[in-house]
C-alpha positions as a printed Julia matrix, in Angstrom:
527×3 Matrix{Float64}:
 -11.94   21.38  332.42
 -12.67   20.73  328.54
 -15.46   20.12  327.3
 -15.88   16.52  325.26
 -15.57   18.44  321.92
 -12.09   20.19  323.05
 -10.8    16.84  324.19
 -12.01   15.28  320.9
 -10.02   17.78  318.99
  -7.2    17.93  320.94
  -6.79   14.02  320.1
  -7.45   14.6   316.56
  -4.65   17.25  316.75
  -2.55   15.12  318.39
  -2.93   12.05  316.1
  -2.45   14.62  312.85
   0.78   15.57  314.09
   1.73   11.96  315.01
   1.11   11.16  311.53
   3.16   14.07  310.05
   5.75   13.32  312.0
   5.69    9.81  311.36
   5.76   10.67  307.34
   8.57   12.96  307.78
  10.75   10.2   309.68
   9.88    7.99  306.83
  10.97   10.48  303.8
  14.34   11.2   305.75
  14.75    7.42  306.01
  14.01    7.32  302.39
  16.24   10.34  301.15
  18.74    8.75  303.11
  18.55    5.58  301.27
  18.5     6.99  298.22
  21.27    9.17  298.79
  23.5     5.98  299.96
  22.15    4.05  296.95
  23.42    7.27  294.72
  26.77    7.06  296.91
  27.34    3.31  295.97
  26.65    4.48  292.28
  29.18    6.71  292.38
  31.89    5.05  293.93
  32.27    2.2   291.16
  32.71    5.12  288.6
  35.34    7.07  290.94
  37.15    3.72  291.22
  37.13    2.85  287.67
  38.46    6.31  286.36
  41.28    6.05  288.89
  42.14    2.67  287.52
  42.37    4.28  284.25
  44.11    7.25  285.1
  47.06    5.0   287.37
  46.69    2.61  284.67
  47.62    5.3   281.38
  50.79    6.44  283.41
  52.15    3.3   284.57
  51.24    2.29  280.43
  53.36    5.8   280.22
  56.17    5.26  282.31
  56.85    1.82  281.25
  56.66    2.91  277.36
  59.08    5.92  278.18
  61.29    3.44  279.94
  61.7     0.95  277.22
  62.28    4.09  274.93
  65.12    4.77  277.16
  66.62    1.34  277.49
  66.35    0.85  274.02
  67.9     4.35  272.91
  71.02    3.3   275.37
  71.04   -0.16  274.41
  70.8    -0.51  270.3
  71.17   -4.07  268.67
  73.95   -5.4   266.79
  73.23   -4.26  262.99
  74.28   -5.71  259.87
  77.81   -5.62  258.24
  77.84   -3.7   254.67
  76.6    -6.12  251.85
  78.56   -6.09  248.76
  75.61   -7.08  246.52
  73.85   -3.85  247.6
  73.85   -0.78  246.05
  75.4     2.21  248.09
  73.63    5.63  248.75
  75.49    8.14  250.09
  73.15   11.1   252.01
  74.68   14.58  251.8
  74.13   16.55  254.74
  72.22   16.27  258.18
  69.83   18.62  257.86
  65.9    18.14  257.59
  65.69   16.74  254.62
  68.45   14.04  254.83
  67.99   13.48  258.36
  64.49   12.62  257.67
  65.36    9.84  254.89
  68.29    8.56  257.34
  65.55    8.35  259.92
  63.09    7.04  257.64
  65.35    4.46  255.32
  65.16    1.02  255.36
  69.21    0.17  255.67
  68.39   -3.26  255.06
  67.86   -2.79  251.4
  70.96   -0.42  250.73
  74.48    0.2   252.07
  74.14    3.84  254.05
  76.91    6.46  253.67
  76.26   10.13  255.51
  78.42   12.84  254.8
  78.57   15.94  256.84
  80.68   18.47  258.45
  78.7    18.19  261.64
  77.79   15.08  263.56
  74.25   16.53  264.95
  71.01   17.13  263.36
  69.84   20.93  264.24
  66.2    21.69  265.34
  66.39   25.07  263.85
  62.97   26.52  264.46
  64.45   27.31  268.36
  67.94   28.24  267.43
  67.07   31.64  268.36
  66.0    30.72  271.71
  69.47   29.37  272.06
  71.01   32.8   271.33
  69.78   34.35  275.06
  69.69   31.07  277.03
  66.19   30.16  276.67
  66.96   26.34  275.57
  70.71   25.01  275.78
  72.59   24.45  272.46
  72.55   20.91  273.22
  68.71   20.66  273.65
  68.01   20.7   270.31
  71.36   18.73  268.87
  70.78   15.14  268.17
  73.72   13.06  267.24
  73.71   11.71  263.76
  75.09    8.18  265.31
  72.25    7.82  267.64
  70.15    7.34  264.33
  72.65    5.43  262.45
  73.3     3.31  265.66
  69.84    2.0   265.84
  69.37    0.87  262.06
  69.32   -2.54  260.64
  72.3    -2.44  258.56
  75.53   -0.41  259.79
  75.44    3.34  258.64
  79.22    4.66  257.74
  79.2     8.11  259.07
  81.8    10.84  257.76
  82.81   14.17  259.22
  83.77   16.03  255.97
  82.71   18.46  253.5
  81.82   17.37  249.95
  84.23   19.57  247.57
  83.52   18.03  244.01
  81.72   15.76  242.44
  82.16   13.5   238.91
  79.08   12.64  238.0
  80.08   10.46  235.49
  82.56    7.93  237.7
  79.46    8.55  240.35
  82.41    9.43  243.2
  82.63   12.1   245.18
  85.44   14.09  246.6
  85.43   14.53  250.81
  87.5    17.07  253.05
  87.54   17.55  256.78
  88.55   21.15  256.42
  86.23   22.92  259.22
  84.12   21.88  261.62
  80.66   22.84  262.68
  81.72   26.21  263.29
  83.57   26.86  261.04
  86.74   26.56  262.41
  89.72   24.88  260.42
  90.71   21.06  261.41
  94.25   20.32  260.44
  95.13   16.66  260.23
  97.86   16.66  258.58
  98.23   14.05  255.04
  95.03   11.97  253.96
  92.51   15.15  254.45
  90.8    14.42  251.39
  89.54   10.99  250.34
  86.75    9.86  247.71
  83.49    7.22  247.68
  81.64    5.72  245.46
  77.93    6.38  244.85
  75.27    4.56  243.2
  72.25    6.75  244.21
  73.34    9.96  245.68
  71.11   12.48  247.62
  71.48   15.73  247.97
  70.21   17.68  250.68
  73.24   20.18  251.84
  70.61   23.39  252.38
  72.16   26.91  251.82
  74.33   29.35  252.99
  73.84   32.99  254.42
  73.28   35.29  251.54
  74.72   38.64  252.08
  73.73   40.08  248.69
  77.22   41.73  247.98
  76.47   43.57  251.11
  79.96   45.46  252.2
  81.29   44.72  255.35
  78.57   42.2   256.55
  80.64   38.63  256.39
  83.14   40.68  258.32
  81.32   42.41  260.94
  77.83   40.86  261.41
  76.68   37.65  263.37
  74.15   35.28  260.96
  71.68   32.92  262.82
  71.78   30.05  260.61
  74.2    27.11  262.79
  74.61   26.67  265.95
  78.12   27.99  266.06
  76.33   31.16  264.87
  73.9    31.66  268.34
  76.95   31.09  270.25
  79.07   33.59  268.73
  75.71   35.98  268.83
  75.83   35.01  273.0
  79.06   35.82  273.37
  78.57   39.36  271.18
  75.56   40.48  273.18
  77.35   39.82  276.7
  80.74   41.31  275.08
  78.2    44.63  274.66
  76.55   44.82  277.77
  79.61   44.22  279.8
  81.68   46.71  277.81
  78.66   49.45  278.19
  78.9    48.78  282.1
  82.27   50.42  282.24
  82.35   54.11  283.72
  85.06   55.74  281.75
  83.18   55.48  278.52
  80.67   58.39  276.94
  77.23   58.13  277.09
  77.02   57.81  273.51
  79.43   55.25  273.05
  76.83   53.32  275.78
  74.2    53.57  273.57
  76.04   52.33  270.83
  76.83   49.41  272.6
  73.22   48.59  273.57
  71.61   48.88  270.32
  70.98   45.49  269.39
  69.94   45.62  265.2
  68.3    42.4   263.66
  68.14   42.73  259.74
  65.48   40.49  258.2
  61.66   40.87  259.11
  61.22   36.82  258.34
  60.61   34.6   260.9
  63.95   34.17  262.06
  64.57   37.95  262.72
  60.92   38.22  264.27
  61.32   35.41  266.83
  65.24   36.71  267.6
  63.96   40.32  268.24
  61.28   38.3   270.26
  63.47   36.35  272.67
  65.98   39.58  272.42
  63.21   41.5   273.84
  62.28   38.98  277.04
  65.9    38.76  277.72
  66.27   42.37  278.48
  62.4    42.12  280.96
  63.33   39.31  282.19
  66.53   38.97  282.83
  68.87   42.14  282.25
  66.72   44.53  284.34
  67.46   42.16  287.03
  71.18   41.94  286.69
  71.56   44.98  285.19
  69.19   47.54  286.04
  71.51   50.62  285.27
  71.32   49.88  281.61
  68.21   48.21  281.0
  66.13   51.22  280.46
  69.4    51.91  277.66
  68.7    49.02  275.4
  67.12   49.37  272.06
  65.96   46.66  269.68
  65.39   47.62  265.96
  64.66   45.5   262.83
  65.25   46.56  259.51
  63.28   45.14  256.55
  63.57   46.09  252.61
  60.01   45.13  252.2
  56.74   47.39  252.33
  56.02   44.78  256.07
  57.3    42.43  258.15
  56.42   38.41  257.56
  55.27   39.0   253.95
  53.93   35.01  254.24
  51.36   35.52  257.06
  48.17   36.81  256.93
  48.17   40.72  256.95
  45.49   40.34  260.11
  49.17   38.84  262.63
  51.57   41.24  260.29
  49.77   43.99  262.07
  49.12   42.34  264.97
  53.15   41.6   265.46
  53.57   45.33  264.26
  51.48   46.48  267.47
  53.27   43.91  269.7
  56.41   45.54  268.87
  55.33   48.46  269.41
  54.35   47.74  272.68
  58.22   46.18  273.66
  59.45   49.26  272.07
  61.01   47.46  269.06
  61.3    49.78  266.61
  60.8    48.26  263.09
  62.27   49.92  259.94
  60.68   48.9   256.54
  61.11   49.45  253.04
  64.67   50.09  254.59
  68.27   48.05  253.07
  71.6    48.01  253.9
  74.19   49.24  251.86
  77.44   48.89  254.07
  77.89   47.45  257.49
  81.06   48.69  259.3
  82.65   48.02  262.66
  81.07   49.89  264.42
  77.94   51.0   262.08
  75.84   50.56  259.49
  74.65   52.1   256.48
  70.72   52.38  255.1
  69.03   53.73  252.27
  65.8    55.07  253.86
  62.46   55.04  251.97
  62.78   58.2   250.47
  66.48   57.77  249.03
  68.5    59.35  251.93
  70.72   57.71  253.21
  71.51   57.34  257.27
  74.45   55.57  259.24
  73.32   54.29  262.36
  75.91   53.06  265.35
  75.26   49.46  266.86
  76.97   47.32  269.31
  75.4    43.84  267.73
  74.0    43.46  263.91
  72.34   40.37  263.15
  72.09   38.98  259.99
  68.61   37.1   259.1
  67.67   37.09  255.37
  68.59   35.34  252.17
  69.97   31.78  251.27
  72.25   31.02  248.88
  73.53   27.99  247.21
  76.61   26.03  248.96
  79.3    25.57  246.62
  78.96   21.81  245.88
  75.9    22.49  244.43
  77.04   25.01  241.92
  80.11   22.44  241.28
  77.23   19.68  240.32
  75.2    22.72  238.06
  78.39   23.06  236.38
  78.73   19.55  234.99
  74.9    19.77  233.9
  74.98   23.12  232.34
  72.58   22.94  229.93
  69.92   21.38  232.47
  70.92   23.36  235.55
  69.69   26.59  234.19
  69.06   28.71  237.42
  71.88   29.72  239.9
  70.03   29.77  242.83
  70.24   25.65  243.32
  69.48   22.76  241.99
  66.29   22.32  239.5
  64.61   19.0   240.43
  61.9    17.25  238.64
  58.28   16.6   240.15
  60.26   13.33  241.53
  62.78   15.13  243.2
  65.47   14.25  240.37
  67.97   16.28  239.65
  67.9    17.44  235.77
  70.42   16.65  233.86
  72.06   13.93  236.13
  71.75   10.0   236.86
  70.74    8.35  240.15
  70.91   11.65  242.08
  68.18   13.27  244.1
  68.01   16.73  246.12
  65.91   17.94  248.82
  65.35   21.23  250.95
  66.85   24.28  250.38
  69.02   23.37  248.27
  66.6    21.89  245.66
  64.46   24.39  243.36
  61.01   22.13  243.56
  58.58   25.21  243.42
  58.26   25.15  247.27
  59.46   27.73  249.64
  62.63   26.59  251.65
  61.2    25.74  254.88
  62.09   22.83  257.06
  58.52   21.5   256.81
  59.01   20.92  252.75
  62.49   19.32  253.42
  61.07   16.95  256.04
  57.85   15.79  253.84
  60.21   15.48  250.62
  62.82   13.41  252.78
  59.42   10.99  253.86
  58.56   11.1   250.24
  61.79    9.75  249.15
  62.73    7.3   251.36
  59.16    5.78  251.55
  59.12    5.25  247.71
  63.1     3.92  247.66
  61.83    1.77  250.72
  58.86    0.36  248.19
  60.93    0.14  245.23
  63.98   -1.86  246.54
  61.56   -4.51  248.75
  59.64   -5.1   244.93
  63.09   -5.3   242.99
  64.65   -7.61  245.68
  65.16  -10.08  243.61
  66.86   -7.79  240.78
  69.36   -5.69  243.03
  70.8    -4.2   238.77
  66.99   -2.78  238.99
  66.78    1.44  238.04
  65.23    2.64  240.74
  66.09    6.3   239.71
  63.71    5.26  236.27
  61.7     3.42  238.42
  60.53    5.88  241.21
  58.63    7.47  238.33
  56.9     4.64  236.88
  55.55    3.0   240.13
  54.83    6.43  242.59
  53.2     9.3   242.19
  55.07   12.65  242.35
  55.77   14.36  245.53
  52.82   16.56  246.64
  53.76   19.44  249.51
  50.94   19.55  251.88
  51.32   22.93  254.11
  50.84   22.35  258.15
  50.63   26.49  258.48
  53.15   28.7   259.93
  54.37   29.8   263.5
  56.13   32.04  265.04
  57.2    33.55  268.19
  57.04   37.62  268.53
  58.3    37.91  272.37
  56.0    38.1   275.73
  54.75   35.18  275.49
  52.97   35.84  272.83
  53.13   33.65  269.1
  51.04   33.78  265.79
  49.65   30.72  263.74
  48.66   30.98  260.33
  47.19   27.33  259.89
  45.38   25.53  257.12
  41.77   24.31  258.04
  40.36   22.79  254.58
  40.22   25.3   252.0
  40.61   27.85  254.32
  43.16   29.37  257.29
  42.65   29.82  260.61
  44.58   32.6   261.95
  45.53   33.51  265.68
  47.96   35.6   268.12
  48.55   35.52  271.69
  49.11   34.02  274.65
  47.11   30.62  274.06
  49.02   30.67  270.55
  52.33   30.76  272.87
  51.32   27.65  274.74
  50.36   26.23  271.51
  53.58   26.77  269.64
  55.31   24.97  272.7
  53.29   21.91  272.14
  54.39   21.66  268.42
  57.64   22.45  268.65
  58.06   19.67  271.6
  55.72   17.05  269.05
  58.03   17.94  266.37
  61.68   17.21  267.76
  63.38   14.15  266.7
  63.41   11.7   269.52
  62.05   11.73  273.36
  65.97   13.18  274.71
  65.76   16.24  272.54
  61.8    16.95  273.77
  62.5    16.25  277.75
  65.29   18.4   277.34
  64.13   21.31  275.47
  60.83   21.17  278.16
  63.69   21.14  281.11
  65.22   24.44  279.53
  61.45   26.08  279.76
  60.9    24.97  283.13
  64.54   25.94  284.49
  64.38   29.36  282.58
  60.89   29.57  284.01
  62.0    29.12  288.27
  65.46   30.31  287.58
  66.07   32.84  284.79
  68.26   32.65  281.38
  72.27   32.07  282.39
  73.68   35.83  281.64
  77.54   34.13  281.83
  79.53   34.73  278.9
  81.21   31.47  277.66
């Protein structure tokens, strides 16, 4: 039926396809076997970065466990040692926390005086003031420190009330606690010790600048007894403007919340002020939520005169947007029960009504430190604290150092300067006694400025928080700043703050707090 040449090419067809085929079966086979040999490749790698990845958090967990053991089980420390010189520390705040924390005890006999027992993380004391973080979160006990030192650390509750520089002894009273309230214990309240180095670091008290009215009638935000009394104020006010037998003005009144002081204190209160009435009051109480106003009074031309003017404005507009009014180049003359009183920019003056007045501006010196500027008059020139040389000494006096705000080094009274100066000093006294071992008579108040350098402050930039969710950085970046707002800026100043508590409790705390407030809301229950 074909001819020879139809058969021939039908074979020849036949074998061409055979031969196609066959080379397609054999690239599959091959594509197979390299995609198996790729496979096998792969799978070593997979297994080895699981290994690594199970490996860093059982390396994790067990570090985090010893951390624990070892914070609830501290060793037996040495007894006092006559032959040793005693320091006495003045004050748990940054800066004498920091050489507590940093001290060899070994080379001196440790004496901390305080009128609270706790170290205060007081960058997120205003989160405490709403519920954001617990007031415990960012406590740590002095004696957790003191417990886990080589030699024993004498610890006392008091308040220093005078000095004599020239016996080097120091007169102590338990006369309030940490909030102020008076302790009555009868005979033996006041008792004195011995010094023969003595550091200062007591900070400063809320300056009111001869402000009428404001000791008596406005909350400050400087201890923790402070945010509690500021909790209790704000729920006072919103439970009082619930009532129905009371005017619609005098509702207002009691749901203007006024912050005075356009630092970052006053910025990152108005802040978490501001997210407690989204978040949580128009919840619970929706009736008055829309009735709440926030306003912040400054006496200068701008808010956060330290940051770049680039996140001044950008706070500004943040504000805006929470409808937080901000008042500048605005001060308080009088602050009344129920009131306050303002000079405006043009010279008018205005009363405004509020239901709670925060205070947020101004130090001042505590009044052992003017009692020490008295006995060194002629050295102790300026009566905003204590003048300190470029070694942290205070002029004028013998074997006595001072640190944060209470010291007048040149540096702006931040908790970052405190903290570096108390590393400063208790590296070098560290140094100093280890070299004199052998001569325990040796100067080291002479000494600290023949053998180290003098201190240096070395800025790590500036944060803050401004309210939803939001936070500015003004950081250094070698000879220049880097500045930036927002939401990753939030996240950012979470990380910090958690890197820059004092121990591992205080950091899984405060991170508990975020995620509790986060699935359940702030606590609105007035203590």
């Amino acid at each position: 039926m074909f001819s020879s040449a139809s058969r021939a090419g039908f074979r020849l067809g036949r074998a061409a396809t055979g031969t196609v085929v066959r080379r397609m079966a054999m690239s599959t086979l091959n594509s197979g076997g390299n995609g198996a040999q790729q496979a096998k490749t792969r799978t070593p790698r997979l297994r080895t970065l699981k290994r690594i990845v199970v490996g860093a958090a059982l390396g994790g967990l067990t570090y985090t466990s010893w951390l624990m053991y070892r914070n609830r089980n501290p060793e037996t420390q040495l007894p006092f040692d006559p032959s040793k010189k005693t320091l006495v520390l003045l004050g748990t705040g940054w800066g004498s926390t920091t050489v507590l924390k940093n001290l060899d005890t070994e080379n001196f006999n440790v004496v901390v005086v305080s009128p609270r027992n706790y170290f205060l993380f007081t960058p997120l004391l205003p989160s405490c003031t709403v519920g954001t973080i617990e007031n415990r979160s960012i406590m740590e006990p002095v004696r957790l420190l003191m417990r886990h030192k080589m030699r024993e650390v004498k610890f006392y509750e008091a308040e220093c009330t005078d000095i004599d520089a020239a016996k080097k002894q120091l007169t102590i009273e338990r006369r309030v606690d940490a909030d102020g309230n008076e302790v009555k214990l009868g005979e033996g309240e006041t008792t004195t010790i011995n010094y023969d180095y003595l550091v200062v670091g007591v900070g400063g008290t809320v300056n009111t600048f001869g402000t009428p009215g404001v000791e008596q009638h406005a909350c400050f935000l400087k201890e923790m007894g402070d945010a509690r009394r500021i909790r209790r104020r704000l729920m006072d006010s919103v439970e009082s403007a619930s009532f129905d037998d009371i005017t619609d003005a005098e509702r207002d009144r009691l749901l203007h919340m006024v912050v005075v002081g356009g630092g970052p204190t006053g910025i990152e209160y108005a802040g978490e002020l501001h997210d407690f009435l989204v978040d949580d009051l128009t919840q619970w109480y929706p009736e008055l939520a829309d009735r709440v106003r926030i306003t912040l009074v400054e006496a200068l031309p701008n808010v956060l005169p330290a940051f770049d003017k680039k996140l001044i404005d950008y706070t500004q507009s943040t504000f805006k947007e929470n409808k937080i009014t901000i008042l500048t180049r605005t001060m308080v003359k009088e602050v009344k029960d129920k009131s306050f009183t303002v000079q405006n920019p043009d010279g008018s003056r205005s009363e405004i009504p509020y239901g709670l007045l925060v205070w947020a501006t101004g130090i001042k010196s505590q009044p052992v430190v003017n009692k020490i500027r008295a006995q060194f008059a002629d050295a102790q020139t300026n009566g905003r604290g204590l003048l300190v040389d470029e070694y942290l000494r205070v002029k004028g006096a013998k074997d006595v150092w001072a640190l944060g705000d209470c010291a007048l080094s040149g540096y702006a009274p931040l908790a970052q300067v405190a903290a570096q100066q108390g590393k400063w000093l208790s590296r070098h006294l560290n140094r100093l006694a280890a070299d004199n071992a052998q001569n325990p008579e040796a100067d080291l108040h002479a000494l600290i400025e023949e053998k180290s350098r003098p201190f240096k402050y070395s800025s790590q930039g500036s944060l803050a928080y401004i309210g939803s969710e939001k936070a500015i950085a003004d950081l250094p970046f070698f000879n220049r700043n880097i500045t930036a707002g927002g939401i990753a800026t939030f996240w950012f100043w979470k990380s910090a703050y958690l890197s820059e508590l004092f121990s591992l409790r205080n950091s899984t705390l405060v991170a508990s707090d975020w995620v509790k407030r986060f699935f359940f809301g702030r606590d609105i229950s007035r203590e």
